[in-house]
C-alpha positions as CSV (number, residue, x, y, z in Angstrom):
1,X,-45.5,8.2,-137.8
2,X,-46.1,10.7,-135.5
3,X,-49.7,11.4,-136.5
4,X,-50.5,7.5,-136.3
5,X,-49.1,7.5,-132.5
6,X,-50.9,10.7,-132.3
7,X,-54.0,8.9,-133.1
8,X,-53.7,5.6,-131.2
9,X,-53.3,7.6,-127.5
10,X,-56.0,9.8,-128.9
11,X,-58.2,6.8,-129.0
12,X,-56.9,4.9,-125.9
13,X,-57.5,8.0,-124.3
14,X,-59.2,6.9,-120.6
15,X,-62.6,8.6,-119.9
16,X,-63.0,8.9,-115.9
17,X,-66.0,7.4,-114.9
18,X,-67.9,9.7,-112.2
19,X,-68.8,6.9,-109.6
20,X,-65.6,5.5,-109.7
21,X,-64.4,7.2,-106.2
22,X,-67.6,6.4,-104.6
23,X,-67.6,2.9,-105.6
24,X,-64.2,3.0,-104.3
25,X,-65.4,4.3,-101.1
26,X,-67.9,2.0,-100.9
27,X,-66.2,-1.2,-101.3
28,X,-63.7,0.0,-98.5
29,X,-66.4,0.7,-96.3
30,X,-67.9,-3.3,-97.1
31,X,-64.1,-4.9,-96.3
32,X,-63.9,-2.7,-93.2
33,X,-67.5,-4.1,-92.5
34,X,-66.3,-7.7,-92.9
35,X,-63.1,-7.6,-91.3
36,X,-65.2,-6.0,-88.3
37,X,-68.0,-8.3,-87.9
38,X,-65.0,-11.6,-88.2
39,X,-63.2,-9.6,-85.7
40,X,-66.0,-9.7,-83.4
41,X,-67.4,-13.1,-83.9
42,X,-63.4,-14.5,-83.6
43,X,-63.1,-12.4,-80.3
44,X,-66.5,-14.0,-79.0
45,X,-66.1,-17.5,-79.5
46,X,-62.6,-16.8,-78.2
47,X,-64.2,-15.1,-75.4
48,X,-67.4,-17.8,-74.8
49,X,-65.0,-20.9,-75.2
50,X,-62.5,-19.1,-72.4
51,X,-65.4,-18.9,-70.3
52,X,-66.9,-22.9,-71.0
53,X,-62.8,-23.7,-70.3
54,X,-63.2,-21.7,-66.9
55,X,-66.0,-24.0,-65.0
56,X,-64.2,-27.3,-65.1
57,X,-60.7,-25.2,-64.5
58,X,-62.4,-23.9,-61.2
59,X,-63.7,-26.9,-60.1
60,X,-60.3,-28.7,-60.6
61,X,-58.5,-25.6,-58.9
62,X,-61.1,-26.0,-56.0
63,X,-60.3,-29.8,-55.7
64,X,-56.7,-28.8,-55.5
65,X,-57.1,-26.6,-52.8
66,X,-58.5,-29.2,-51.0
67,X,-56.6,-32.0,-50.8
68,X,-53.2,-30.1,-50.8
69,X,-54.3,-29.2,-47.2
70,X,-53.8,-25.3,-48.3
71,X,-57.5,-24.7,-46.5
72,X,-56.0,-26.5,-43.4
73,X,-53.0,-24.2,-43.2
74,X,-54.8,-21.0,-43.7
75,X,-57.4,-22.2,-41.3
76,X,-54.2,-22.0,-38.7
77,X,-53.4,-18.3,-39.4
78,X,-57.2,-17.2,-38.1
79,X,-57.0,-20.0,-35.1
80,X,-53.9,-19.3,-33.2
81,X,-52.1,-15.9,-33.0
82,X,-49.3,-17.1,-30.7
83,X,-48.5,-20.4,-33.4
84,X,-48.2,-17.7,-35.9
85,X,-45.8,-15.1,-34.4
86,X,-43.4,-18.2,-33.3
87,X,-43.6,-20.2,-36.6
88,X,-44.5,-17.8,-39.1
89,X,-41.4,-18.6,-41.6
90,X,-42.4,-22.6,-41.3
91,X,-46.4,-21.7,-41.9
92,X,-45.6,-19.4,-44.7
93,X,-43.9,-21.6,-46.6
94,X,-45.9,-24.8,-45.9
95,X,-49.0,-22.5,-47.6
96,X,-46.8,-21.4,-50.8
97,X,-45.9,-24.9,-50.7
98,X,-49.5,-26.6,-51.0
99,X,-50.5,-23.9,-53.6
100,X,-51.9,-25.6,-56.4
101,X,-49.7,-23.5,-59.0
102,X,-50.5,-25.2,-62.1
103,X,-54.3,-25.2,-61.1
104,X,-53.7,-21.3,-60.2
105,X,-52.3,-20.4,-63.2
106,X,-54.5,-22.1,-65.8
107,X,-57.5,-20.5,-64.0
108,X,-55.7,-16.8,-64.2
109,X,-54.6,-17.2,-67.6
110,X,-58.6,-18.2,-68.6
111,X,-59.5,-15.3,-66.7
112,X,-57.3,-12.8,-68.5
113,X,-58.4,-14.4,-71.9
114,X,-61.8,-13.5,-70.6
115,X,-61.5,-10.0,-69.9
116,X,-59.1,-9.5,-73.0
117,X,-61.7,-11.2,-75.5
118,X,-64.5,-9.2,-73.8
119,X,-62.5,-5.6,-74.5
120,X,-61.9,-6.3,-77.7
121,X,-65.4,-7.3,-78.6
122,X,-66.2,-4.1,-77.4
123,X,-63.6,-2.2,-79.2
124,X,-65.0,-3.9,-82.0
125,X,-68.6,-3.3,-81.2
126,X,-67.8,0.6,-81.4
127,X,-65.8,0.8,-84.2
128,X,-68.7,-0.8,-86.3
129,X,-71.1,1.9,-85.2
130,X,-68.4,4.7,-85.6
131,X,-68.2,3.7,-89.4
132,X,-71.9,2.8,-89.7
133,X,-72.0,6.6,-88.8
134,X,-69.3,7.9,-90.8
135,X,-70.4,6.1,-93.9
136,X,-74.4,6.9,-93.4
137,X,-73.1,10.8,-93.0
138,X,-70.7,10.8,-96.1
């Protein structure tokens, strides 16, 4: 019995193939590829669709601006000095109150997404060519 167990590991004996850690390597290398380059493309049409979202957002935050009277009010603090040190509490909050917030805070947040998408594509942009280095090297 033991000679015929012998004989059957004997033949299912695994023969290591020489490429197999390089082909290994490899394929890591083509996944970190591809996960790169959809990183990138995600983070730019993140980044180009945060910036189409930003030109109607500004307009409308302009329009805002307008008609809540905020230009009038702030147009007060540069005309008069004396209406300002006597009624500063009153003209301070009439401005925060004709703030368009929701106007402000949509175009900030579009803003942010724009600078956040545009780091990352970067990030992303170097890591490619650090392992388009490491790999070409190895």
């Amino acid at each position: 019995m033991q000679e015929k167990l012998k004989e059957a590991f004997y033949k299912a004996r695994h023969e290591e193939n020489s490429y197999l850690a390089e082909n290994i390597w490899h394929n890591i290398i083509l996944r970190n590829k591809r996960i790169i380059r959809l990183k990138l493309w995600a983070f730019s049409f993140v980044g180009i669709t945060s910036l189409a979202g930003l030109i109607p957002t500004w307009h409308t935050l302009s329009n805002d601006l307008t008609q809540s009277g905020f230009y009038e009010y702030i147009s007060l603090v540069f005309s008069n000095s004396t209406l300002i040190l006597s009624y500063w509490k009153e003209l301070t909050f009439s401005i925060a109150e004709s703030l368009p917030t929701t106007s402000i805070v949509l175009s900030f947040s579009l803003i942010f997404i724009l600078l956040l998408s545009i780091k990352y594509v970067m990030k992303q942009i170097i890591i490619n060519n650090y392992i388009g280095e490491t790999y070409k090297t190895a």
